[in-house]
C-alpha positions in Angstrom: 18.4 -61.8 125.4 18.8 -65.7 126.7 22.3 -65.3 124.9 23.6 -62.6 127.8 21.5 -65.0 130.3 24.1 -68.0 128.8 27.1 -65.9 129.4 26.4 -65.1 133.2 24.9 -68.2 134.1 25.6 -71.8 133.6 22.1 -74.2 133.9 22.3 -77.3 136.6 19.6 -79.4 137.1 17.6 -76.7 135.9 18.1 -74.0 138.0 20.7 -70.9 137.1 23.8 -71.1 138.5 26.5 -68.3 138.7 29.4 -69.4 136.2 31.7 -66.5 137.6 33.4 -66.6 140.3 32.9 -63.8 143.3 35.1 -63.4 145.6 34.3 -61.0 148.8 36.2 -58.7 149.3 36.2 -58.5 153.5 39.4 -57.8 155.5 41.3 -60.6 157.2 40.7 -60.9 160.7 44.5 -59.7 161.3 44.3 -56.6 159.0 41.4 -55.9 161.7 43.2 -56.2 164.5 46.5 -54.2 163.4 43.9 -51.2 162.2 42.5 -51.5 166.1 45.5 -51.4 167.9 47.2 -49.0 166.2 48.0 -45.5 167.7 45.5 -42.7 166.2 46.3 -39.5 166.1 44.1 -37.1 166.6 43.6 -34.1 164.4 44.5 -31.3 166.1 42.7 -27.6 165.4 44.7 -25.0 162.9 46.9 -22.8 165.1 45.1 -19.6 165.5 47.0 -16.6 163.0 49.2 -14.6 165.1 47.7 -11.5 164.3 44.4 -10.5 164.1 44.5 -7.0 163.3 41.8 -6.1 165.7 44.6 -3.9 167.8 45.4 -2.2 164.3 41.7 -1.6 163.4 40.7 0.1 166.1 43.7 2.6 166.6 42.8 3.2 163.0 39.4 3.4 163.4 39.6 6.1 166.4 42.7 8.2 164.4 40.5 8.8 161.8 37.5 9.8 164.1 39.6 11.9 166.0 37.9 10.1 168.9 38.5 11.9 172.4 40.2 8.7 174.6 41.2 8.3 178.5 44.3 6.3 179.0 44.2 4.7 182.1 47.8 3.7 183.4 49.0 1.2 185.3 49.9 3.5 188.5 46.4 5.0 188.1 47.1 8.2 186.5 44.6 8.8 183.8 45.6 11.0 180.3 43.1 12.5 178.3 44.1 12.8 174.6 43.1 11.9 170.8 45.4 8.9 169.3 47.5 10.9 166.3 49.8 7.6 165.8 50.8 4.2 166.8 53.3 1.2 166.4 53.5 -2.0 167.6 54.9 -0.5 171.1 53.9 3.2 171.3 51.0 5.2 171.1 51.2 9.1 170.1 48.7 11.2 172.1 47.8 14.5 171.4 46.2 16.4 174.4 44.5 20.2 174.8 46.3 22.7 176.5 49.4 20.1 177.5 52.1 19.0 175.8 51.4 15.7 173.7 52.8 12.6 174.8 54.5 9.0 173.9 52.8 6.7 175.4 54.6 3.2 175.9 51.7 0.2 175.5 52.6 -2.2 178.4 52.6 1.1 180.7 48.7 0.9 179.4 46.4 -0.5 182.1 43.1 0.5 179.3 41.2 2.8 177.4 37.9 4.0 176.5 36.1 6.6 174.7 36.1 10.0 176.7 32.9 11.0 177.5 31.4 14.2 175.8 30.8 17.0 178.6 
């Protein structure tokens, strides 16, 4: 064991002295500077997807129901009707007793579930 002492330390005077030489490793005070004025950029959030599919869900979800609806449109007139099909521009309405109808989405002020009478 005072071999591996030996090889780390060197004796002066009697007191153990480190034989190897440390350097610290701190930045210079330019390296310092240069990291503080320096532009940072600031992480921006991910760009929310572009489609959510919620739209798509719920058409689905109320096709499949059969689910009574009121369309609401934008010059007040209200349709009453069951969703048979959609795209991305057009929903397909069947109605009782009326003829069914195309219904262009923008021309769509809302919807909701028709009431049971």
């Amino acid at each position: 064991m005072s071999s591996t002492i030996t090889e780390y330390f060197e004796i002066k005077e009697g007191k153990a002295v480190e034989s190897a030489n440390r350097k610290l490793i701190r930045p210079s005070f330019n390296e310092i500077k240069e990291q503080l004025n320096a532009p940072r950029r600031a992480q921006k959030k991910p760009v929310p997807p572009d489609q959510t599919n919620a739209e798509n869900f719920y058409y689905v979800k109320q096709m499949q129901a059969k689910t009574p609806m009121v369309f609401v449109l934008r010059d007040g007139e209200t349709l009453h009707g069951v969703i048979e099909w959609y795209d991305k521009t057009c929903l397909k309405v069947n109605r009782d007793g009326e003829p069914n109808l195309l219904l262009y989405k923008p021309n769509i002020k809302y919807m909701y579930k028709d009431e049971p009478q």
